[in-house]
N, C-alpha and C positions, 0 to 999 in steps of 0.2 A: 774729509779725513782729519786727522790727531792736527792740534795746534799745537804750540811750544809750550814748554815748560813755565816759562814765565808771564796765561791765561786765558797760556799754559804759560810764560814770562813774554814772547813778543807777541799773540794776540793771544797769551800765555807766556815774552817782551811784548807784541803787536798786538795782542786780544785779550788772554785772562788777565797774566801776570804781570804785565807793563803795568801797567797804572796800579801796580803792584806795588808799585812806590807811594799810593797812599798808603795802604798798609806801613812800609816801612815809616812813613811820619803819621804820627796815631794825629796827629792835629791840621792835617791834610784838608780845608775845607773844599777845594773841588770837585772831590767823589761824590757822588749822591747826595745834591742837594737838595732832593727835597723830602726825604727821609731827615736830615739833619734841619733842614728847615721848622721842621715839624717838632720835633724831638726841642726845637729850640723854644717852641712857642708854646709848649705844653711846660718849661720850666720857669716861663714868662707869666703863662696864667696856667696857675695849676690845676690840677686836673683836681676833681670832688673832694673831701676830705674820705669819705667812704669809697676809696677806689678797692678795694677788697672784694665791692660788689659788684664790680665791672670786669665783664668776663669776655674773652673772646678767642675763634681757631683753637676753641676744645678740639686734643686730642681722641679721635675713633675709637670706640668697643672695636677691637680684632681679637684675635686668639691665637695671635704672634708673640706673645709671652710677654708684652710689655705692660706696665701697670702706669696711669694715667693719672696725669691730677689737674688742677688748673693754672693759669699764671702767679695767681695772687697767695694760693694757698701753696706756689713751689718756692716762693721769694724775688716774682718780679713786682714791679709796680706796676700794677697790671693795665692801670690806664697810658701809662707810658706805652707800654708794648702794645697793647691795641693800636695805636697811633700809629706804630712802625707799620705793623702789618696790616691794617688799613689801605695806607700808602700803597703797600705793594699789591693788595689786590686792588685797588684801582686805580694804577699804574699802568705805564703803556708797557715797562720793560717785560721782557718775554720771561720773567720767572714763572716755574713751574711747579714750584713745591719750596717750602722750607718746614724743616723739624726741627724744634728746641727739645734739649734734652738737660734735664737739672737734679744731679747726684740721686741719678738712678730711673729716676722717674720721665715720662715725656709731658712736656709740660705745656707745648703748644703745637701746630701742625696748621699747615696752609694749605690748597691744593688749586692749581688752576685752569682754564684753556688756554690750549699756546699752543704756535707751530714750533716744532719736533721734525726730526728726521735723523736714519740711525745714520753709522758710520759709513757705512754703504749707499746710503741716501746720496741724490742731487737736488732733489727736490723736495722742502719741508711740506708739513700737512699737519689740519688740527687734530688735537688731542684733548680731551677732557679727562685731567690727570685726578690718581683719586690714591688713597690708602695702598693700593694695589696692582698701581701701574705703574711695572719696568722703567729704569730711565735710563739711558746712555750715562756712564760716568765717565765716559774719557780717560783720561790721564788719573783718574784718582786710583784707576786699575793697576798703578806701579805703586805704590803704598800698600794697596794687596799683597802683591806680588813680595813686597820686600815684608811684611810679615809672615808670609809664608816661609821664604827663606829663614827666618829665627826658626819657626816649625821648625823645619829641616835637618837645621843644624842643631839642634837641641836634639833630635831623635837620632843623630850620628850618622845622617845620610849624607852631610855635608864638611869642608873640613875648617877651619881656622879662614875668618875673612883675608889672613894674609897669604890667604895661597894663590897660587899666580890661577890665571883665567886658562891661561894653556893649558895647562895639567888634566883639564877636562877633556882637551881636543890632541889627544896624540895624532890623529889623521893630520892634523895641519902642522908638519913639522916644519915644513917650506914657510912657516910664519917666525919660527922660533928662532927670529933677531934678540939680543940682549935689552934695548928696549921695548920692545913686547912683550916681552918673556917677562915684565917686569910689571905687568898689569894687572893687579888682586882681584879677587872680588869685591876687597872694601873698595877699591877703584869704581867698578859698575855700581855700588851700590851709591855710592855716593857724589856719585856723575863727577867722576875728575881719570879719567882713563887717560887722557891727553889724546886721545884718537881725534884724530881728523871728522867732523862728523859739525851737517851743516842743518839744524831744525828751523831757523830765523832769519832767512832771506827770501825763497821764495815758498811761495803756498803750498799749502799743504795739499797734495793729489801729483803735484808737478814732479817733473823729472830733475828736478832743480832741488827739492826739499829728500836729503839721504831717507826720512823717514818712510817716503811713498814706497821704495826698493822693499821694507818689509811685508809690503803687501801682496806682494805678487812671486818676493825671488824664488826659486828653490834653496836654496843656498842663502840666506838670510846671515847666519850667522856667522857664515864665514866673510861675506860679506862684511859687518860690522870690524871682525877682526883683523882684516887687512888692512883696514884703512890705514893713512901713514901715522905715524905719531908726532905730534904735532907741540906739544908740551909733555915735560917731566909727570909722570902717574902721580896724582895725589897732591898736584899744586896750583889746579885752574879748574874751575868748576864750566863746565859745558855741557847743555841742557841736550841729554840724547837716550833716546826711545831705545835703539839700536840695546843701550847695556842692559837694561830691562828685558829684553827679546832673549837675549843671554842669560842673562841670569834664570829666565826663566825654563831654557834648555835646561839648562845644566840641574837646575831642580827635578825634571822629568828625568836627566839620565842616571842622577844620583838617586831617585829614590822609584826608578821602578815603573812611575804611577804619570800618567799624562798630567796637563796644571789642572785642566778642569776635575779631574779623577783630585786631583791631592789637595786643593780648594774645598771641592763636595764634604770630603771624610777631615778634613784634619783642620780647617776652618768654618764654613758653612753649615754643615748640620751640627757641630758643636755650639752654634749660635742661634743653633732655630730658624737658621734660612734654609729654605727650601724652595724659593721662587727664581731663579737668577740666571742667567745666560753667559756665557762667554764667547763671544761674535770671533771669528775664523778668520784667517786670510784666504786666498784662492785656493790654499790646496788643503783645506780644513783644520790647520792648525791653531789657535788659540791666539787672534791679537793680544798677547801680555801686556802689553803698554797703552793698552788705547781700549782693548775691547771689553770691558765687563758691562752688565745689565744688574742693576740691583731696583728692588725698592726703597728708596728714600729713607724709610722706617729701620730698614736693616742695614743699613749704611749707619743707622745711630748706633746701631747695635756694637760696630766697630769700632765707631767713637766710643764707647760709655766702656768697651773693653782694655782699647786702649789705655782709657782713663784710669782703670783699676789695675792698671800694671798686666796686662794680660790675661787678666781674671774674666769670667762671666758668669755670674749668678755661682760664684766659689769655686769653680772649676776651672783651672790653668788650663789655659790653653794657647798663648806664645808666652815664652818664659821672658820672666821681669824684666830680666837685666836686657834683653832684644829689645823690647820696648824703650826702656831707658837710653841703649844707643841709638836707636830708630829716630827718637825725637830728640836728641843732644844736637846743638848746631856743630857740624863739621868742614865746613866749608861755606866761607862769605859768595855768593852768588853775584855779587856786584851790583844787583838793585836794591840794596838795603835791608835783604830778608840773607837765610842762611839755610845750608840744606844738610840734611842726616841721611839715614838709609831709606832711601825711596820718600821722602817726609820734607814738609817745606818747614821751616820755623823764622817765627818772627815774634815783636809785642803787641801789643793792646794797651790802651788808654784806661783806667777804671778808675772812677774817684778821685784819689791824687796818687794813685799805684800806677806804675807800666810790669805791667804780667806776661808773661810768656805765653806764646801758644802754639799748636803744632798742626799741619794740615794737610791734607791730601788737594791737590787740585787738578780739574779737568776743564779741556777745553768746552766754551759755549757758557760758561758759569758754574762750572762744579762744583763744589766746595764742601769739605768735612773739616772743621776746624773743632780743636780741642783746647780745651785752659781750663791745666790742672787744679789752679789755683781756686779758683769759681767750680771747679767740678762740671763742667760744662760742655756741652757739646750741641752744635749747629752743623745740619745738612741744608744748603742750597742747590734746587737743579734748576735748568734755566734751557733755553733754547738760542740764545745769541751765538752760534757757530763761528768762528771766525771773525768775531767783532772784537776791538778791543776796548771799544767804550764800558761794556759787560764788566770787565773786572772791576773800573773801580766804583762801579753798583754795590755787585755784591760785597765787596770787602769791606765799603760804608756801611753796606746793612747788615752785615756782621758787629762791627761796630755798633754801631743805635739800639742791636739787640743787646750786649755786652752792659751798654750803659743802662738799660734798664734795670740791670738787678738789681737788687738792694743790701746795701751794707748788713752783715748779721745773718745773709742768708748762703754765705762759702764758709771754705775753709782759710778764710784771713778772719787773725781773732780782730 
């Protein structure tokens, strides 16, 4: 089942996101040393003078709308990035795919064998992942989720994020204490509810981790909103599935449309996805927080939309200004990153720049990271479940990719 927030913060703190404090210091040398090993020795003896002609994890002919080019002709050094991805294909870590994406274009793509196993799984199994094969994203499913929510609220199905979360749930009036009554949706959206709500002690599936309770309850949601309040709304950041589960109700009641139904029409086919799942609880409701299936490719798609303020291929489809708040830091998260609406944000190292970026993550190694600045967008999927070593892999090999570019090929003049 779903790991934490922090990678998700405990193996998301204890698995993705802990060691999510490389991230937080770009100069971190513990994370993936042997990606930065490499990256080291390639600036030691450099690589040809004609690396332009060194090519490597060319992106797939598909007929998924995306248009292709190569590393060197998109503005990496192409022999550097070889070197990264190299490594990672012949590496033990369990990655399973990574997509570069570079102002508009995809510019490189990995794909590999690795044990997998979905949300539902106890036991992983091989996969020989390709252009075209599903992958669990985990937690990156609340990033969804919270661009939907701009949808929403942009078509008038939703009202002002300062409206309280009750107003949605008149049946629960036996909740309607003055402290709860005082809980927003910016509150859910941006995990500071103060609710009592525990994702980083014990494991995930246990009776001990609040998240498991979504899996099975009837009453989920009421559930989440009982719990006691614990801190003032809007002044502690605490990593919980639960407001996402919510927030994703209250998107179904305010507009009508189940999330799989208002994902399909009002995200998804306006992107050209057409391939994707969203995995169920017991009584076939829509994991929000944990369950989505994408392919890797279209998970770019998200980034690269992101990237354009909402735009895809000139068509708005989440309004600007959502996006804008979505990725603004709104809350210090305590491991040295900061969290928006459903969105994690932290910096990058580049050159002699530290750049913003913004990301979705999921338990196992999920990662959609975006940096505006570079125009940039990287998908990693991975199969480390509950490992917390995983995160700070991928967050280094995010990085190593990052430092690949070359000056002259963003938007820093």
């Amino acid at each position: 089942m779903e790991l934490n927030g922090t990678d998700e913060l405990n193996a998301e703190r204890h698995t993705d996101g802990a060691n999510i404090n490389a991230m937080a210091n770009p100069m971190n040398t513990r994370a993936g040393k042997p990606l930065t090993a490499a990256l080291a020795a390639l600036f030691l003896f450099p690589w040809p003078l004609h690396s332009a002609e060194v090519s490597c994890a060319l992106p797939a002919l598909t007929d998924d709308g995306w248009e292709r080019t190569d590393p060197a002709d998109s503005g990496f050094e192409a022999a550097a990035l070889c070197t990264v991805l190299d490594g990672v294909e012949h590496g033990e870590t369990n990655i399973h795919s990574i997509v570069i994406e570079h102002q508009g274009r995809l510019a490189a793509e990995l794909y590999r064998r690795g044990k997998d196993r979905s949300i539902w799984s106890f036991r992983a199994h091989e996969v020989q992942f390709d252009p075209k094969t599903l992958h669990d994203i985990r937690s990156v499913s609340k990033s969804v989720v919270g661009l939907l929510f701009g949808i929403a609220q942009q078509q008038g199905k939703v009202g002002a994020v300062s409206t309280p979360v009750l107003d949605f749930y008149p049946q629960y009036s036996d909740l309607r204490r003055a402290d709860r009554a005082a809980v927003t949706l910016e509150n859910l959206l941006t995990m500071t509810s103060g609710l009592e709500w525990n994702e980083s002690v014990a494991s995930y599936g246990s009776f001990g981790n609040d998240e498991t309770h979504l899996y099975w309850s009837w009453t989920p949601y009421r559930f989440v909103l009982s719990r006691p309040i614990v801190s003032a709304p809007g002044t502690r950041f605490n990593y919980n599935g639960g407001g996402t589960a919510v927030l994703a109700d209250i998107l179904s009641r305010a507009s009508g449309m189940s999330l799989r139904e208002l994902a399909r029409t009002a995200l998804f086919e306006p992107l050209g996805i057409h391939d994707w799942e969203w995995v169920g609880d017991l009584h076939g409701r829509p994991l929000a927080f944990a369950g989505l299936r994408l392919r890797p490719r279209d998970l770019a798609k998200i980034g690269r939309m992101v990237l354009d303020n909402g735009q895809w291929q000139g068509r708005q489809i989440v309004p600007a200004r959502w996006v804008e708040d979505s990725l603004r830091p709104h809350i210090d998260t305590g491991d040295g990153l900061h969290y928006g609406y459903q969105w994690w944000t932290g910096t990058v190292k580049w050159r002699d720049r530290v750049l913003a970026w913004a990301a979705a993550f999921g338990n196992g190694g999920q990662r959609l990271f975006v940096v505006p600045e570079l125009s940039l967008a990287v998908v990693i999927t991975a199969g480390a479940y509950n490992d917390s070593s995983i995160a700070q892999y991928v967050n280094q090999l995010f990085e190593d990719i990052v430092q690949t570019l070359k000056p002259g090929a963003t938007r820093i003049p």
